[in-house]
C-alpha positions in Angstrom: -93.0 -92.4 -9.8 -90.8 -91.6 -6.8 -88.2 -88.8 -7.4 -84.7 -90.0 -6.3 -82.6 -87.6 -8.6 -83.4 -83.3 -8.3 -81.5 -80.6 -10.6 -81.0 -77.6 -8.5 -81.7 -74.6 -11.7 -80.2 -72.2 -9.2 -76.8 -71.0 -7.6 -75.3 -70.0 -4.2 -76.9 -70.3 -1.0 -80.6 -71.0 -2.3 -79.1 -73.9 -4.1 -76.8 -74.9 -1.4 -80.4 -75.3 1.4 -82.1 -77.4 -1.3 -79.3 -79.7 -1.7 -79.5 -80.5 1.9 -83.1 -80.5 2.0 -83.2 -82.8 -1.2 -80.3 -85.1 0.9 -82.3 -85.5 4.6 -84.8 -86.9 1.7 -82.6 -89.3 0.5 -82.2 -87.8 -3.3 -79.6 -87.4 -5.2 -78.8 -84.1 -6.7 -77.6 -82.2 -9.5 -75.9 -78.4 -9.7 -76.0 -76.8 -12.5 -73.3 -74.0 -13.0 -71.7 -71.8 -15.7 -68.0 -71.2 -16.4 -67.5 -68.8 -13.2 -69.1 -70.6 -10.6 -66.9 -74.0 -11.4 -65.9 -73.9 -7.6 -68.8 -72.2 -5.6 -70.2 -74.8 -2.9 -73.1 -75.7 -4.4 -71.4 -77.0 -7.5 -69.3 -79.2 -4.8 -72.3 -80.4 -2.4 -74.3 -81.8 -5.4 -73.7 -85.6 -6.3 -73.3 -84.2 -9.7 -72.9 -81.1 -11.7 -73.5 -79.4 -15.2 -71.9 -76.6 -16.7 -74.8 -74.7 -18.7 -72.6 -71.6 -20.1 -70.6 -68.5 -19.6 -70.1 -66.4 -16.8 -73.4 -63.8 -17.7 -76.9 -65.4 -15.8 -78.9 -64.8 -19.7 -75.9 -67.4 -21.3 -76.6 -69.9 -18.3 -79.1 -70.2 -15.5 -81.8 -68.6 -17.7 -81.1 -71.0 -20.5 -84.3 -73.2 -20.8 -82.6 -75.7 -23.2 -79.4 -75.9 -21.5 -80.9 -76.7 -18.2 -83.3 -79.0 -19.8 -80.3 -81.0 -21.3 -78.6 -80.7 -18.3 -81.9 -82.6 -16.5 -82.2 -84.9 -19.3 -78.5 -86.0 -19.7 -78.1 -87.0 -16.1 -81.4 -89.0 -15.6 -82.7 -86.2 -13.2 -86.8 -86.7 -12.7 -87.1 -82.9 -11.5 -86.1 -79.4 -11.3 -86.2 -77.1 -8.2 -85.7 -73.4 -9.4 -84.9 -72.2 -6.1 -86.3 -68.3 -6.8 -85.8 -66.1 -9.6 -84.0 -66.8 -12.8 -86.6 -69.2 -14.2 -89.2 -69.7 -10.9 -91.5 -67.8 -12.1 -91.4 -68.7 -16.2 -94.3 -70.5 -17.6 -92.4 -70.9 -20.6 -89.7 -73.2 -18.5 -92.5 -75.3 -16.4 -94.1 -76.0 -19.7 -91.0 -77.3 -21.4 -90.0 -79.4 -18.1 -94.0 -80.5 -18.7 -93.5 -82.0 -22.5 -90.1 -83.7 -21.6 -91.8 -85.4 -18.3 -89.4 -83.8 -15.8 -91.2 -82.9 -13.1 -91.0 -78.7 -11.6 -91.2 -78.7 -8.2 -93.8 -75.7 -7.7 -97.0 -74.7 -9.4 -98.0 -76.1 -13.1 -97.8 -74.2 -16.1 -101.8 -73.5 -16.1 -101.2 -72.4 -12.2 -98.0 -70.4 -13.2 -99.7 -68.4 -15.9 -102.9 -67.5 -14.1 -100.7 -66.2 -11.1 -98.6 -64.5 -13.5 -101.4 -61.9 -14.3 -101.5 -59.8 -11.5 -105.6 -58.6 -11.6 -106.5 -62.5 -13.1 -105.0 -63.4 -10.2 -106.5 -61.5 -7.8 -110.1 -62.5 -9.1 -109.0 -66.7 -8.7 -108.4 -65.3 -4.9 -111.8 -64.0 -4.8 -113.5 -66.9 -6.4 -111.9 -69.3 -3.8 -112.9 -67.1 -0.8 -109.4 -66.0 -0.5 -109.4 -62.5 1.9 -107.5 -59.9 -0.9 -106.5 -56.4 -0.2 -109.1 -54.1 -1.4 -108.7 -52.4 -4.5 -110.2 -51.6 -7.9 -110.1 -53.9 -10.5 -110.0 -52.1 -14.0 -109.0 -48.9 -15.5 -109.4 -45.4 -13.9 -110.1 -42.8 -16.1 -109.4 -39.6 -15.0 -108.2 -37.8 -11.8 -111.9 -37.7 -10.8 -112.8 -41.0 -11.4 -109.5 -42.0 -9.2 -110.7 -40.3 -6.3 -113.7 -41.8 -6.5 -112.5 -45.0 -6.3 -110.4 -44.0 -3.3 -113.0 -43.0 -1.5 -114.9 -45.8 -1.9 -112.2 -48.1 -1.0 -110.7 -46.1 1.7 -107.4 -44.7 2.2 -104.7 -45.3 2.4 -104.2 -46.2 -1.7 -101.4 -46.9 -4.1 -101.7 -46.2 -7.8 -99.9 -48.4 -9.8 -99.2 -46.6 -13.5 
């Protein structure tokens, strides 16, 4: 199926580049806003627009079922998060995934393996991706760290 309709799940100037991305392509899109950003430009470049709450980002860009009705109540086929709020939530591309709206990025199976930072790291490996070296696992003391470092080489970063 060809996507002619895209809900923008984002604000300001993010949303504002895909709208005229998504219109060079010929599609129609949605904004979705909350109470406070009635008149921001996005909300006026879209073909359409949603309000999906109040004012705070947790009452209405972050609000799977309220942008999921806001998808579903104006015919849109797909969502474009833009990045942040819900980019990066497997629980959002999975709910897009059971009402058959399309998320324009990775899947849900992609999303969660990328979303662990060592599983993905050993996907990389497996496909012959180049990685930055490091130790996979859990050091164990202050001797067994620079251990480690010096088998790796320095410069390192611990992350705690």
């Amino acid at each position: 199926m060809a996507l002619s309709k895209i809900l923008v799940a984002n604000r300001g100037e993010i949303a504002c580049r895909i709208i005229r991305a998504a219109k060079k392509l010929g599609k129609s899109t949605v904004s979705v806003y909350s109470k406070v950003d009635t008149d921001s430009l996005h909300v006026r470049m879209a073909d359409e627009a949603v309000e999906v709450g109040p004012g705070p980002a947790a009452e209405s860009y972050l609000k799977i079922d309220n942008i999921i009705q806001a998808a579903k109540s104006t015919g849109s086929q797909a969502v474009h998060p833009g990045y942040g709020f819900l980019s990066e939530n497997g629980a959002f591309v999975s709910a897009l995934e059971r009402e058959n709206i399309t998320f324009i990025g990775p899947d849900s199976k992609a999303m969660k393996a990328m979303g662990d930072k060592i599983g993905s790291k050993l996907i990389a490996k497996e496909a012959g991706v180049n990685t930055v070296p490091g130790f996979i696992g859990t050091i164990d003391s202050a001797d067994h760290a620079v251990s480690v470092a010096e088998e790796i080489g320095y410069p390192v970063m611990v992350k705690v």
